[in-house]
VMD Tcl script that draws the C-alpha trace (Angstrom):
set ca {
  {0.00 0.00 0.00}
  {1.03 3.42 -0.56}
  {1.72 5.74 2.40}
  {1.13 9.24 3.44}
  {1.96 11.21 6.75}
  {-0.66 12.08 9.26}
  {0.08 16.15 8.90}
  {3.26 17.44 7.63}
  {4.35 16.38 10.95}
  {3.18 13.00 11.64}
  {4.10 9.29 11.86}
  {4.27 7.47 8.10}
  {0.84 5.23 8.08}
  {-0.57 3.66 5.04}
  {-3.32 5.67 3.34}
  {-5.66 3.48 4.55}
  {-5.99 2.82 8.34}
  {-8.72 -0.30 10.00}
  {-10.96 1.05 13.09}
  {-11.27 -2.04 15.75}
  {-14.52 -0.60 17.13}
  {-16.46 -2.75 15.92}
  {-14.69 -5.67 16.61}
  {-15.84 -5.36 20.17}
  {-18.27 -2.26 20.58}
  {-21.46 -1.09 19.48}
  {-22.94 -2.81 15.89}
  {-24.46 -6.32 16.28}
  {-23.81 -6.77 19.68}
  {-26.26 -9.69 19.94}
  {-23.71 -11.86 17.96}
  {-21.22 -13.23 19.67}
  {-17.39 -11.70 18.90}
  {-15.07 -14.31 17.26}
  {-11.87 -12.55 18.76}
  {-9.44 -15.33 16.86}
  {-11.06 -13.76 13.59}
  {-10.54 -10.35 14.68}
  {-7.35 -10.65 15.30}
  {-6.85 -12.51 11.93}
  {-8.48 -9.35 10.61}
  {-5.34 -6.99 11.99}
  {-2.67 -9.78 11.20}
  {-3.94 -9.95 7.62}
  {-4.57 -6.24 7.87}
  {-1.09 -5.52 8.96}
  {0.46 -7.97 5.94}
  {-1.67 -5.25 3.63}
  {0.53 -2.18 4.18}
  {-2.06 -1.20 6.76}
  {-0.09 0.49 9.48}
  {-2.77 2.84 11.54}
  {-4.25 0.46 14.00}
  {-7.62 3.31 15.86}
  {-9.08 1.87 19.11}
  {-9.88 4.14 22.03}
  {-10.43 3.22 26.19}
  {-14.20 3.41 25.92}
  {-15.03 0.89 23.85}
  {-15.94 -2.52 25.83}
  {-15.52 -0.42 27.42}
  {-11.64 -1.68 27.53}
  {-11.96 -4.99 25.47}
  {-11.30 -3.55 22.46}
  {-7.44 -1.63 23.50}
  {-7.47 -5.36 25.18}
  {-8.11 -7.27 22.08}
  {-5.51 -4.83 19.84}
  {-2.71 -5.37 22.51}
  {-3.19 -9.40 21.70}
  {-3.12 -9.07 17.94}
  {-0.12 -6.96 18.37}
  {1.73 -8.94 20.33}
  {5.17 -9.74 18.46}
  {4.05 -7.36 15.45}
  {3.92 -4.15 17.90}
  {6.69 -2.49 15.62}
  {4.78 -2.81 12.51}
  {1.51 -1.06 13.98}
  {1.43 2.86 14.55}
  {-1.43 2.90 17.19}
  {-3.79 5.38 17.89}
  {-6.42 5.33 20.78}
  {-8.34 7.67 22.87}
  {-8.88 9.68 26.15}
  {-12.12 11.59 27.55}
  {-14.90 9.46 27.42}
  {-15.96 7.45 30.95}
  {-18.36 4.76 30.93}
  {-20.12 5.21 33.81}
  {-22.69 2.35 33.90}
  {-21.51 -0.94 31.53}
  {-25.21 -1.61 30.99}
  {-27.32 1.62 31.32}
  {-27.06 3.53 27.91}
  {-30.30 2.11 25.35}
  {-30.76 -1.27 24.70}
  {-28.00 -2.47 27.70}
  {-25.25 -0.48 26.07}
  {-22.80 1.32 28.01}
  {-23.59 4.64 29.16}
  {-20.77 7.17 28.67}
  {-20.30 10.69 29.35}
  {-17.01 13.12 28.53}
  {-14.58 13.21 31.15}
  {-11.72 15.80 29.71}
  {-10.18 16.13 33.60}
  {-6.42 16.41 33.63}
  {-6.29 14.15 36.62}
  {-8.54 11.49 34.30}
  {-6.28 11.81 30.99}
  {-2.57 11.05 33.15}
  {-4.05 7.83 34.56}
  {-6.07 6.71 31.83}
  {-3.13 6.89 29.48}
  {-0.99 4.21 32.24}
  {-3.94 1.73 31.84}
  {-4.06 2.15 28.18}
  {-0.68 1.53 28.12}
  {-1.01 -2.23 29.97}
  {-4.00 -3.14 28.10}
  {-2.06 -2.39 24.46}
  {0.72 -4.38 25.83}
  {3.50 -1.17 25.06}
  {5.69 1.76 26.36}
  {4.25 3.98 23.71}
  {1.34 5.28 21.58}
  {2.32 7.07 18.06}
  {-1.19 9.11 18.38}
  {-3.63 9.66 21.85}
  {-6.79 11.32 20.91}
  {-9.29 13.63 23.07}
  {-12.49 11.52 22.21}
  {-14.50 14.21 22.92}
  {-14.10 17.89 24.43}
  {-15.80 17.52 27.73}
  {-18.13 21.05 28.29}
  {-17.00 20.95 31.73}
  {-13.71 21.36 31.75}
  {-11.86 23.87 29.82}
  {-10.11 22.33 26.93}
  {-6.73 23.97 27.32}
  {-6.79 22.01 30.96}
  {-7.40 18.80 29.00}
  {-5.16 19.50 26.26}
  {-2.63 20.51 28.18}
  {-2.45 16.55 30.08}
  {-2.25 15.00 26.49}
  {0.94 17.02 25.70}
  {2.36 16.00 29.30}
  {2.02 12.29 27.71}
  {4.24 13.32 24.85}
  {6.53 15.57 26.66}
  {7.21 12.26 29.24}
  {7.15 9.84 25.88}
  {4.17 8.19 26.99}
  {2.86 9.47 23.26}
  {4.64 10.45 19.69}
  {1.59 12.32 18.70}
  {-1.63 13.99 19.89}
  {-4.77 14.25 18.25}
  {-8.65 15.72 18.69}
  {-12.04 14.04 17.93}
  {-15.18 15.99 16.53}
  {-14.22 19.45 17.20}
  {-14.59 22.83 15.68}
  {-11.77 25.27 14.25}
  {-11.88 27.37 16.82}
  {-11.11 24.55 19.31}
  {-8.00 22.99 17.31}
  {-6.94 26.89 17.34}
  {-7.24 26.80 21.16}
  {-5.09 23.54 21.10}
  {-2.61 24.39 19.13}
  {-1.77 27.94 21.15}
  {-0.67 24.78 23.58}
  {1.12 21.83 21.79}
  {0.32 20.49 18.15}
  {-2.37 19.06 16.85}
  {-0.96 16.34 14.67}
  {-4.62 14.85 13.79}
  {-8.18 15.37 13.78}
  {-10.62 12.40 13.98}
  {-14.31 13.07 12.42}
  {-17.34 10.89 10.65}
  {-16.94 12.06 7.17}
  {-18.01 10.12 4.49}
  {-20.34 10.70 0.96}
  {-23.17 11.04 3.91}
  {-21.50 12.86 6.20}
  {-19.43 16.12 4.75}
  {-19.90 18.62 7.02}
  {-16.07 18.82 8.09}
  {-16.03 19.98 4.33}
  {-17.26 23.57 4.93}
  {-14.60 24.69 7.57}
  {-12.64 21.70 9.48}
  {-11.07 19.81 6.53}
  {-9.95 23.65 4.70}
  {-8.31 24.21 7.96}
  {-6.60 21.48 8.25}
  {-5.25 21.10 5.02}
  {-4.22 24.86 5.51}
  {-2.18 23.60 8.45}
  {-0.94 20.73 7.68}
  {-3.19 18.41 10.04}
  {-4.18 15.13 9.23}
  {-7.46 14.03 8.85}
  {-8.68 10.75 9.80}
  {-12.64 10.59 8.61}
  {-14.12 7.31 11.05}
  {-17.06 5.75 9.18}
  {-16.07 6.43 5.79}
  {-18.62 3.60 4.90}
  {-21.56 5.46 6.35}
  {-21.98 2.92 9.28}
  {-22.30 0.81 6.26}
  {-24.80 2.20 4.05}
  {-23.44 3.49 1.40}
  {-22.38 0.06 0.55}
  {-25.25 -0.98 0.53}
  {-25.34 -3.53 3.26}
  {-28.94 -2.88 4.62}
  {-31.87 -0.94 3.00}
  {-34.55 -1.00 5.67}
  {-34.54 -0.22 9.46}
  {-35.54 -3.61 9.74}
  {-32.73 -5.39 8.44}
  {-30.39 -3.97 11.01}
  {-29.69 -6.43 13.51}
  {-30.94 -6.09 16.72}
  {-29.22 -4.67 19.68}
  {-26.98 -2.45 17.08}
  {-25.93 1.03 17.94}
  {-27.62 2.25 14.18}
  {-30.95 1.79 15.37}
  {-30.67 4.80 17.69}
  {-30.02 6.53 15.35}
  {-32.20 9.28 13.32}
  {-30.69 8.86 9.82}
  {-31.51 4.85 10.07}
  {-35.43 5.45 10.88}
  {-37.12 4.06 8.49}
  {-38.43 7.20 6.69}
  {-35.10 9.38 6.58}
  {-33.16 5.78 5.23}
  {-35.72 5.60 2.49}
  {-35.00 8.80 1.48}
  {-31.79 7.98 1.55}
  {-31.36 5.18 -0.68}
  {-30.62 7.70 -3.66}
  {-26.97 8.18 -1.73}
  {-26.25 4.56 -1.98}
  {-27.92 4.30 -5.16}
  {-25.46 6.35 -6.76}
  {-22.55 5.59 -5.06}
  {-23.36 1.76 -6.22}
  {-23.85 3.54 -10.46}
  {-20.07 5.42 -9.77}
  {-19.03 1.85 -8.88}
  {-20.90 -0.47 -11.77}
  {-19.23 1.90 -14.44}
  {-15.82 1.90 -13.17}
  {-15.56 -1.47 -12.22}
  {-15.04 -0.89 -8.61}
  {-16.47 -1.82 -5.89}
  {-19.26 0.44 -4.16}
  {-16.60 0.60 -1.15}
  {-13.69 1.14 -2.90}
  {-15.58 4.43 -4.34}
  {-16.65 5.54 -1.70}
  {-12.90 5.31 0.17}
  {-11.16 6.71 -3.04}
  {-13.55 10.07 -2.96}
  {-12.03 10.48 1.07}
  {-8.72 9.93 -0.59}
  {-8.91 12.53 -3.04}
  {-9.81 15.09 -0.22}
  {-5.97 15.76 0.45}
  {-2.89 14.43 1.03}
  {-3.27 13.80 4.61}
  {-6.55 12.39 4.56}
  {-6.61 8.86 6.00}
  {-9.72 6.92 6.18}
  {-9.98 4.42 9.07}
  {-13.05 1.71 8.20}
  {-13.60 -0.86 10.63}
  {-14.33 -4.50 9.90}
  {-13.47 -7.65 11.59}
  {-14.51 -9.54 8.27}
  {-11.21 -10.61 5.85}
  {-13.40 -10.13 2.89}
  {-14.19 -6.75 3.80}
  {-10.85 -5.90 4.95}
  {-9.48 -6.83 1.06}
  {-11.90 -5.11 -0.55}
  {-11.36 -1.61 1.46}
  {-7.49 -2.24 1.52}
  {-7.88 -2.19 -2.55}
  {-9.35 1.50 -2.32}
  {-5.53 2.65 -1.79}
  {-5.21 1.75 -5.66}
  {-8.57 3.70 -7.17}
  {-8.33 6.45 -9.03}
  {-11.47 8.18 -9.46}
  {-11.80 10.59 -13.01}
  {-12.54 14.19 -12.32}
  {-15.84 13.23 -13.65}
  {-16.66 10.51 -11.47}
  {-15.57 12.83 -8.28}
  {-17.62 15.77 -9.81}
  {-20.38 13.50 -9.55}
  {-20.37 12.10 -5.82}
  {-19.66 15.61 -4.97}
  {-23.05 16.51 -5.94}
  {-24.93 13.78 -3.96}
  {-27.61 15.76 -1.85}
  {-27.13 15.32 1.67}
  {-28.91 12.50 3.35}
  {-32.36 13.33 5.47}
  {-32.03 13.02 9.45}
  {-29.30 13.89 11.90}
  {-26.08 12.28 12.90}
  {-27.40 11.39 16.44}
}
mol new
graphics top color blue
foreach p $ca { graphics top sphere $p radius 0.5 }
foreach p [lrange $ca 0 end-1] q [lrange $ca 1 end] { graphics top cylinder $p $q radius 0.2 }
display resetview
């Protein structure tokens, strides 16, 4: 696989990176997890050229940095691994439908031990890139900011990075330390880092790394109805999976899968490619923990899209219903 930088000033990762979430968190959590597959999934993963291995603490909450750490152990130096700080699950079973209820927790107190016990549950000295999940509201972000650049500055982390935040907070972060990375859901469904985030950080030299670049899915056209998502799956919480907004949105898909039947590709491989030509430092991170999948997304490294074809998913309409 080909490789990029994440920033001007980042670690060298393949251009495409895998997302473990799902390997242990959130869709389809009334299947049982195979964990010998998933960690198939990152060995064979790995053998690809992909290098950018994106967990965070929260999600298990803690199986899933668990479940990295195994698949990494004895390959550790061929992974750059990124996970995150700053959300708490507070109840393991209280969010909707038994899931895990979480809040922000962006407490500089919270960030220097939390980074320790990621550190034993990856099975390493080091992370290349720690992430603020999410900008807790109660706690200024400079505080919060300023405990993920203690991690670097005692080598505890290579790189820091932020999670769903606006320009004027990466501004606020970088008057501290750096902001090597920004992690966002942006996808053919999901563009709204387009209008100020993504400009700004391709002004600055930030990497981008767009989480769900598959629209949770969708725009490969893995399910067309609400009820064909499987039960117990964090999409059904969701407003742009009712049944109403996804019919409206089958268009998206629709022509996502018409890009893909005239240039021989593959409806995911599209889909990727458009992130790719968003800038040099753009980095999609899909998750699967299915080989098939994994192949077929690795392959989007190779796509070239025509200025035609790109022209054309530009002008998709955005989908009907919110994010969350």
């Amino acid at each position: 696989m080909r490789n990029t930088t994440l920033g001007i000033n980042g670690p060298e990762v393949g251009v495409i990176g895998l997302g473990a979430m799902g390997m242990t968190f959130a869709y389809d959590m009334a299947t049982p997890r195979d964990e010998a597959t998933s960690i198939s999934v990152i060995h064979q993963a790995l053998d690809l050229g992909v290098t950018l291995i994106d967990t965070a603490d929260v999600y298990g909450p803690y199986t899933n940095e668990e479940l990295v750490g195994r698949a990494l152990a004895g390959r550790r130096d061929r992974a750059v691994i990124a996970t995150k700080v700053g959300m708490e699950a507070i109840d393991p079973t209280g969010g909707p439908g038994g899931s895990p209820l979480v809040k922000p927790n962006g407490r500089p107190e919270h960030v220097r031990s939390a980074i320790d016990d990621s550190l034993r549950r990856l099975g390493t000295d080091h992370i290349e890139l720690y992430q603020l999940h999410r900008v807790d509201p109660e706690v200024p972000l400079e505080e919060t900011w300023g405990a993920l650049a203690e991690a670097v500055q005692a080598g505890k982390a290579g790189h820091i990075g932020l999670s769903e935040v606006s320009v004027e907070q990466i501004k606020r972060a970088q008057a501290i330390h750096p902001v090597t990375t920004v992690q966002s859901e942006f996808s053919l469904w999901t563009r709204d880092v387009q209008a100020e985030v993504l400009p700004y950080c391709v002004e600055q030299g930030i990497g981008l790394l767009p989480y769900s670049p598959l629209g949770r899915g969708f725009l490969v056209g893995r399910f067309a109805s609400f009820d064909e998502l499987p039960q117990n799956d964090q999409r059904r919480r969701l407003p742009r999976f009712q049944q109403e907004n996804l019919r409206a949105n089958l268009a998206i898909a629709g022509k996502v899968r018409e890009v893909a039947e005239r240039t021989g590709f593959t409806p995911a491989q599209v889909a990727l490619a458009w992130l790719l030509a968003q800038g040099p430092h753009v980095v999609p991170i899909p998750g699967t923990k299915t080989p098939k999948y994994l192949a077929d997304n690795v392959s989007a490294a190779d796509v070239r899209l025509s200025a035609e074809d790109l022209a054309e998913l530009d002008a998709i309409p955005a989908p009907e219903g919110a994010r969350y």
